[in-house]
N, C-alpha and C positions, 0 to 999 in steps of 0.2 A: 737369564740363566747364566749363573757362572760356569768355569771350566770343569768344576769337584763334581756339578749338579751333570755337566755334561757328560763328564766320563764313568760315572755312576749308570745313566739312562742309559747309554753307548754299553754296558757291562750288562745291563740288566736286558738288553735286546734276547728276542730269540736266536741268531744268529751268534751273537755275541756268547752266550752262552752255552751255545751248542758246542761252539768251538772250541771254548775254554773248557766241557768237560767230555768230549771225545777223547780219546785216546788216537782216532785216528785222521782228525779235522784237521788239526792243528800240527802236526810233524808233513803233511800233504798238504795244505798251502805255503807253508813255509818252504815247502822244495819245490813249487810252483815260483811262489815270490823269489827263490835265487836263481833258478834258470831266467827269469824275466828280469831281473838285475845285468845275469850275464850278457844278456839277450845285450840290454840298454848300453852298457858299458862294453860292451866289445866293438858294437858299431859304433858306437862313441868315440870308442881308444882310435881305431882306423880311419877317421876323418882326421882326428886330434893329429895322428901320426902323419897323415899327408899335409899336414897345413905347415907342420913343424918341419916338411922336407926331408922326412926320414923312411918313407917307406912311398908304395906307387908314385914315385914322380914321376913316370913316364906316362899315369893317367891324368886326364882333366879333372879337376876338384870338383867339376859339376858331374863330371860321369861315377864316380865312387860315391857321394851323396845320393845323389837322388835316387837308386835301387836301394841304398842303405837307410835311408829317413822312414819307411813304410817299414819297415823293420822295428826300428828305433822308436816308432810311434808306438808300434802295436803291441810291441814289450814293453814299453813304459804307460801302456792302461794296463796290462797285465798286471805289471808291478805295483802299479800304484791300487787298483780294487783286490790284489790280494795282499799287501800292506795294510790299506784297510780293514780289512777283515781280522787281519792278527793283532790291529790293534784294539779291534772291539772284544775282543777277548780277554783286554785285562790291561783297559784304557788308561785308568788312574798311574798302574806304573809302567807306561810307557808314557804318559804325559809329564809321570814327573822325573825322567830318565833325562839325564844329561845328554848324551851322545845320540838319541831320539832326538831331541830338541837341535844339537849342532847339526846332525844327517837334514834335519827339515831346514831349517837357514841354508846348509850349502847346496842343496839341490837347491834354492829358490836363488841365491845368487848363481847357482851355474846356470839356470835358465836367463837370467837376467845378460849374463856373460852372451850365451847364443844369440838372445834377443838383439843385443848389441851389435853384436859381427852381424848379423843378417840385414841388420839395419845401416848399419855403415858399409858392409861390403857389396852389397848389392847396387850400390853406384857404381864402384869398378869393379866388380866381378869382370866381365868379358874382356877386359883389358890386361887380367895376369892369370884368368883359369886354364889357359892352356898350358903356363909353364912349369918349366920342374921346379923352381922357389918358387915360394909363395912373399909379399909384401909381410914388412915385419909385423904391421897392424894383424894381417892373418896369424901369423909364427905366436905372437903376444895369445890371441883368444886362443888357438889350439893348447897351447903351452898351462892358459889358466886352468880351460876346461878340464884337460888331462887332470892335472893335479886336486881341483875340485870331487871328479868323480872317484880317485883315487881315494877321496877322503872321506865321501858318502859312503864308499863300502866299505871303511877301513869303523866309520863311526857304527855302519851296520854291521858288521863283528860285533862290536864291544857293545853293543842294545845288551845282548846275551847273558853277557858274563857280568854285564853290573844291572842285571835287573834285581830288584825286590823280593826276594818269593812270601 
């Protein structure tokens, strides 16, 4: 099955359909889907922002994470199965949307980005989470992240304004 064949079957879903011709489906996950962006991106930005040494440095970088991660998980399934659902509603041109397509790339390098630090910083973690700087390797992944997710929502704007109708 190609992509045309997939976003076609993805359109012609019950669900997919519903969506696309409610009048009231589709404006109410979409304001689901950005409270769960804000969700994603807020606890995001406040890690980003203590790695970077510019805000809570008088907390542990594992005490500010770890209440905020269960946060940050549980809005980004939100985000992501009500993302999905708006895009079963009119698959084809959000498949063939530019800024669709760059939002999907940088959330996949911003994970890649975390996946990274967690994997490298978890050797020294206990040897600089109690202090107010963070190591520059830290400062470098907040510093990406920040600007990545800045740009997934700057991309999810512009889904909007340059869709297809």
């Amino acid at each position: 099955m190609n992509l045309t064949s997939f976003y076609a079957w993805l359109e012609a879903t019950s669900w997919g359909t519903a969506i696309r011709e409610n009048e009231l489906l589709f404006p109410t996950i979409e304001s689901i889907h950005v409270i769960a962006i804000t969700l994603v991106f807020g606890t995001i930005a406040l890690v980003d922002l203590r790695l970077l040494c510019l805000t809570c440095r008088d907390t542990r970088v594992s005490q500010l994470t770890r209440p905020l991660l269960t946060w940050t998980w549980s809005a980004f399934t939100v985000a992501a199965i009500s993302g999905s659902l708006l895009f079963s509603s009119n698959a084809a041109a959000y498949g063939h949307n530019l800024y669709f397509r760059i939002k999907m790339l940088l959330m996949l390098v911003a994970g890649i980005n975390m996946l990274l630090f967690h994997f490298f910083s978890s050797r020294t973690w206990q040897s600089w989470d109690h202090l107010p700087d963070t190591p520059t390797r830290a400062r470098v992944a907040g510093a990406i992240s920040l600007m990545l997710w800045i740009a997934v929502v700057a991309c999810g704007r512009w889904i909007g304004f340059t869709m297809l109708s």
